[in-house]
N, C-alpha and C positions, 0 to 999 in steps of 0.2 A: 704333633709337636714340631714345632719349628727348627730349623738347621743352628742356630744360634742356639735355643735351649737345650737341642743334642750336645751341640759341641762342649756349653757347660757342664752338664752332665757327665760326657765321656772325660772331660780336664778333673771331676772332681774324683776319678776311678783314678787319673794318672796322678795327682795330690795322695793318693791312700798309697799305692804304689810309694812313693819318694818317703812317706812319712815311712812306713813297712821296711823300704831298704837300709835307708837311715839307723831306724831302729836296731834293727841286725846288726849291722855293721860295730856300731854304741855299745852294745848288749853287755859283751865280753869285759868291756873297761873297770865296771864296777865289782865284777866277779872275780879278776886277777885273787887276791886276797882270799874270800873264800872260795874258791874251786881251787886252790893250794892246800888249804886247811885240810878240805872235805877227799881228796885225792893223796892226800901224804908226799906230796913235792913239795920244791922251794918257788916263791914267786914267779924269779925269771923261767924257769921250765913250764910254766901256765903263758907266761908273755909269750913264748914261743908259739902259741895258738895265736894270739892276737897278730903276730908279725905274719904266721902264714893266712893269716884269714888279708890282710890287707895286701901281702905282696899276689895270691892268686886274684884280688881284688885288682889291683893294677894291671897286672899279664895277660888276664883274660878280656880288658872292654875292649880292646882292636880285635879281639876274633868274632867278640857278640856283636859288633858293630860291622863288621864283613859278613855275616851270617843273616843277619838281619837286613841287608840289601838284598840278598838270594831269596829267602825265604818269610819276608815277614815280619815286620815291630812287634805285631800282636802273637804271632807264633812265638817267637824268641822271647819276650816276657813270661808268657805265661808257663812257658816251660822253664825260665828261671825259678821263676814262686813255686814250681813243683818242686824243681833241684834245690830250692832252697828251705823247704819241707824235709826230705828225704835228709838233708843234710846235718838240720836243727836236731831232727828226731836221734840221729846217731849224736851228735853232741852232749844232746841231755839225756840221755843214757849209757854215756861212756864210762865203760868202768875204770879206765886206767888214762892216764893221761897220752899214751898213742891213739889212740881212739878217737879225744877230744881235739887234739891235733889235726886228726884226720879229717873231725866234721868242721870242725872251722873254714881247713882248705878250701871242702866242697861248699860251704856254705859263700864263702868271700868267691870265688870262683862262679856260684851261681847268681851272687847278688849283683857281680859287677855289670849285668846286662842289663841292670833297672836304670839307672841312672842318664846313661848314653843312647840309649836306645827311645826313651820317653822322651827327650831332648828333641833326639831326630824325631819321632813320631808326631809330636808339638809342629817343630818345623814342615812335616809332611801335611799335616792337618790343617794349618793355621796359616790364614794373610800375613804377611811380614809385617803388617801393623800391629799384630797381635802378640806376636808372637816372647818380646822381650818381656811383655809383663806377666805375661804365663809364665815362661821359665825363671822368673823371679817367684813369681806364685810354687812353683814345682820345688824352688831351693826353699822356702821359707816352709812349705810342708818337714822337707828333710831335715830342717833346723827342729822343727817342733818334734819331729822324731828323737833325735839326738839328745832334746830333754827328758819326754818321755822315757827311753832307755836306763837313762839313769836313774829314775825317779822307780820308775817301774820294778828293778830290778834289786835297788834297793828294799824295797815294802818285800818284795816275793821273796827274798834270801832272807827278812827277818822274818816271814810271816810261816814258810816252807822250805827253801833249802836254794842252795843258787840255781839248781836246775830247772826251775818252774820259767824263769825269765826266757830262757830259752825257746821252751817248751811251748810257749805263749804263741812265739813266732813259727814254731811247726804246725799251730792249727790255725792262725790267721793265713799261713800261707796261699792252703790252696784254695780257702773260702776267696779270696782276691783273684787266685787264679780261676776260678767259676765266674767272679763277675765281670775279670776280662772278659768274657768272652762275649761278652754284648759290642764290645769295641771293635766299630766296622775298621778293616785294613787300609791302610793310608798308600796311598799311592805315590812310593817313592819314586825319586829319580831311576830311570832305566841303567843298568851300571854300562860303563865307558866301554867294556870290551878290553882294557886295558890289565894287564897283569897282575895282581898285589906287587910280583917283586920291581916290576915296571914303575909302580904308585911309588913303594918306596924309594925307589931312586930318586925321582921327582921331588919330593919331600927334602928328603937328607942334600941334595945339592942345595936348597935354599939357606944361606947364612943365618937369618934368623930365625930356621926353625930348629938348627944345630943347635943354637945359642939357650932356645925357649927348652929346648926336651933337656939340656944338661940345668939350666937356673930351676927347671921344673924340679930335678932332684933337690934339691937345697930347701926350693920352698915348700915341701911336699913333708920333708922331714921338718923342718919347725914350725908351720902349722897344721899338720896334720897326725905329728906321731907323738913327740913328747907331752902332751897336753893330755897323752892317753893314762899319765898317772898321776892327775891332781887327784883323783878320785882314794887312789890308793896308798898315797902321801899323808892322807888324811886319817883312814883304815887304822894304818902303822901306827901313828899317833895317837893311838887309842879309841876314836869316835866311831860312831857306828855306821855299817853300811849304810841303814836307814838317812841318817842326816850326812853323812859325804853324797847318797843321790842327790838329795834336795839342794846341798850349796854346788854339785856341779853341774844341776840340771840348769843353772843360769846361765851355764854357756849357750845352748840352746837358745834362749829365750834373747839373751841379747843378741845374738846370730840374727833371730827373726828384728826385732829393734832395728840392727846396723843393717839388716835390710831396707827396712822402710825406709832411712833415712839416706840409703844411697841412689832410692828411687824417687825422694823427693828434691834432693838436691840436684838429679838428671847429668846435665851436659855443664851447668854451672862451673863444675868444679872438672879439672883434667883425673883421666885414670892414673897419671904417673902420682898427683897428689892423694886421689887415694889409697896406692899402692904405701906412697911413703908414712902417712899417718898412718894408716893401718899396720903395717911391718914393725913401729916401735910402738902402737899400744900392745903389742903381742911379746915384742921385747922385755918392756916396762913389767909386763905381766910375770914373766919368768922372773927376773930380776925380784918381786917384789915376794918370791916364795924360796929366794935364796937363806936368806939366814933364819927364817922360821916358819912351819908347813901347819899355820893355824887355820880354824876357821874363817877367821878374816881375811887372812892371807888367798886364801884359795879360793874363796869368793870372788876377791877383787881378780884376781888371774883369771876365773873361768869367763867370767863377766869382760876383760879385757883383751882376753883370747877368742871369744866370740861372736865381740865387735870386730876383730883384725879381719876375723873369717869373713864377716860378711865384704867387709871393705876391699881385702884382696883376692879372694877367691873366684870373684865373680871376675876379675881384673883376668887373671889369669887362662880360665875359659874362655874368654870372650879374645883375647889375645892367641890364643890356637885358632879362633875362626876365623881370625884376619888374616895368618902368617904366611898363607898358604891357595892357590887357588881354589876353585869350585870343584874341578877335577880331583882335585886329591884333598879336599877339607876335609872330609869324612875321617879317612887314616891320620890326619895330621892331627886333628881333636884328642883325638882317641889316642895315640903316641903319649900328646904332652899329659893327659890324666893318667895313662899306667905310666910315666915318669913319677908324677906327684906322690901318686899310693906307693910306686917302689921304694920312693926316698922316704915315705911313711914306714915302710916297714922294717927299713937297715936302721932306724933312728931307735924306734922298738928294741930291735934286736941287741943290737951293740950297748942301750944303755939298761939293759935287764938287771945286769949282775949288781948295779949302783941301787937297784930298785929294792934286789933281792939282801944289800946288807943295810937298806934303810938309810942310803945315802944321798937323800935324796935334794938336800942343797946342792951339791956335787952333780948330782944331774939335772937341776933347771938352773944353774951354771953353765953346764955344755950349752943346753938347750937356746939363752942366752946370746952365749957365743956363734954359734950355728944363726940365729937368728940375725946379726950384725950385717955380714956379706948381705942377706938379703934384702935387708932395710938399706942399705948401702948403693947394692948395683939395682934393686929393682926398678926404682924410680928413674933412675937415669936411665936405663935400657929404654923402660918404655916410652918414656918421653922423646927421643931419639928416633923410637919407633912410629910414634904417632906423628911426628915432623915430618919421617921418609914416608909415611902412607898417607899422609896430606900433599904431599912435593907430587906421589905416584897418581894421585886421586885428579891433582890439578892438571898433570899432562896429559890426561885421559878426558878428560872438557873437550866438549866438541867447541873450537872456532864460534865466534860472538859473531853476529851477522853483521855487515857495517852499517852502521847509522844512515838512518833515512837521510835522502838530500832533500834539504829545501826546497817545497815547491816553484818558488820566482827563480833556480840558483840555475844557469845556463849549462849545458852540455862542455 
């Protein structure tokens, strides 16, 4: 077999991977509702799983991301999907809700290595020609994840009990972690020698990577935390698990859509314009589940919250790569995504109790709100930004050589 056919092959184990994290990550969103039921708590006290699974989700990709230059992509994976086995397994058999609290942690704690770490390994494996359209491939797995999830866990809560969804992901774990292990080791960068606290310095003097890890919060929590209860908006309103999966598994699916369409329209279009369309279809979205949390209603939101995703999300990653030099990208990446999931997880946390007395125009109101500033400054940062790394890019042009003289032209 040829180095080409390998490489696709080892890209279609790192596609299971992103779908698998994804998945996990999704799982808990449609459960809210019944693992409250089935546990004798109130809603927000189950969201409190969800906000620890996403905030050890953010806190943890800078250490798996510094671990994984020591030791390994393929090491540090694989023993993710382990910890994220061991984790699931205590989940779904938790008998009280500390328990479940507790697998969540470990579970979002262990998943957070899949995502950053396959990124780099991408980058360590792959020609820099290749490499954007694989990590579009890799987000577009995790989109399809994200539907599955919902889809998934709805059928398994009508069909058996909420814990089976779970449970799913404890045995596909470490089957994933077995087929890693054909995935030969990528030959990272040799690290600098340089400190972590040395890196961080480096970093945090940079004006706009202050700028990018504080806007990360903001945009982290409207689109990545409140959108975690269209599912359960729906619930409340009487509809079944069953069909609140299926009308919010569209999020996904348009996620995968607003992909293709961001990789067809390429360099056409600037990222500051897709930051800003994307920001208020996401707006629009919240807005349109303000005064009633129908079927319809939460379609068009999951469907226009999952176009935003793909529009900005990729904006914003790919904006940690630039912000920052070669020496210190790695940490800086890694900073602004556990900024994004932190700001996921306060957004969680703080609008639980709105969740928990089914107030839930009130909270894609905030949601909304929150969403404004971002639609607002994002576009304009970036575009600012891209001027000063076109100004930066230009001074760094080597000298044009001077034009040939005319053969007949005299000394």
């Amino acid at each position: 077999m040829n180095k080409h056919a390998n490489d696709a092959q080892d890209m279609r184990l790192i596609y299971a991977g992103s779908f698998l994290g994804n998945f996990d990550r999704i799982v808990i969103t449609p459960l809210l509702l019944p693992a409250s039921k089935g546990l004798g708590v109130s809603v927000s006290s189950v969201t409190i799983a969800l906000t620890a699974y996403l905030l050890l989700f953010g806190l943890m990709q800078p250490v798996h991301g510094l671990v994984s230059d020591v030791y390994g992509r393929v090491r540090v994976m694989r023993a993710a999907l382990i910890g994220m086995c061991v984790a699931d397994v205590v989940s779904a058999f938790a008998p009280n809700l500390g328990v479940l609290i507790l697998g969540r942690a470990l579970a979002g704690a262990s998943a957070a290595a899949l995502l950053p770490v396959m990124v780099a390994y991408v980058g360590d494996r792959l020609p820099f020609a290749q490499r954007q359209r694989t990590v579009a491939s890799v987000l577009a797995a995790g989109a399809v994840g994200t539907a599955g999830a919902t889809v998934v866990a709805g059928v398994f809560t009508h069909l058996w009990s909420w814990r089976a969804a779970i449970l799913l992901v404890a045995i596909c774990s470490p089957l994933l972690a077995l087929a890693f292990g054909r995935l030969p080791e990528a030959s990272a960068p040799a690290p600098s020698g340089t400190s972590v606290k040395a890196r961080l310095g480096m970093v945090f003097r940079i004006g706009w990577f202050r700028f990018l890890v504080v806007f990360a919060l903001f945009e982290g929590a409207a689109m990545l935390g409140f959108f975690n209860f269209f599912n359960t908006a729906l619930q409340s309103g009487g509809h079944s698990v069953v069909y609140a999966g299926l009308v919010t598994g569209s999020y996904g699916l348009a996620a995968v859509a607003g992909g293709v369409a961001v990789r067809t329209l390429g360099d056409r279009v600037s990222a500051a314009t897709h930051f800003g369309v994307g920001s208020v279809l996401l707006g629009v979205g919240y807005l349109v589940c303000v005064p009633a949390q129908s079927m319809v209603t939460v379609l068009a939101a999951s469907v226009l919250s999952g176009l935003a995703f793909a529009l900005v999300q990729s904006i914003v990653q790919t904006w940690g790569t630039e912000v920052a030099p070669p020496q210190v990208r790695g940490i800086a990446t890694s900073l602004v995504a556990s900024a994004v999931y932190t700001g996921a997880a306060l957004s969680t946390f703080l609008v639980s109790g709105l969740a928990d007395d089914e107030h839930f125009g009130t909270l894609f109101a905030i949601a909304a709100a929150v969403t404004l500033p971002v639609a607002l400054v994002g576009p304009i940062a970036r575009a600012r930004f891209s001027a000063a790394l076109a100004d930066r890019n230009e001074q760094h042009q080597p000298a044009e050589p001077p034009p040939a003289r005319p053969a007949n032209q005299n000394p």
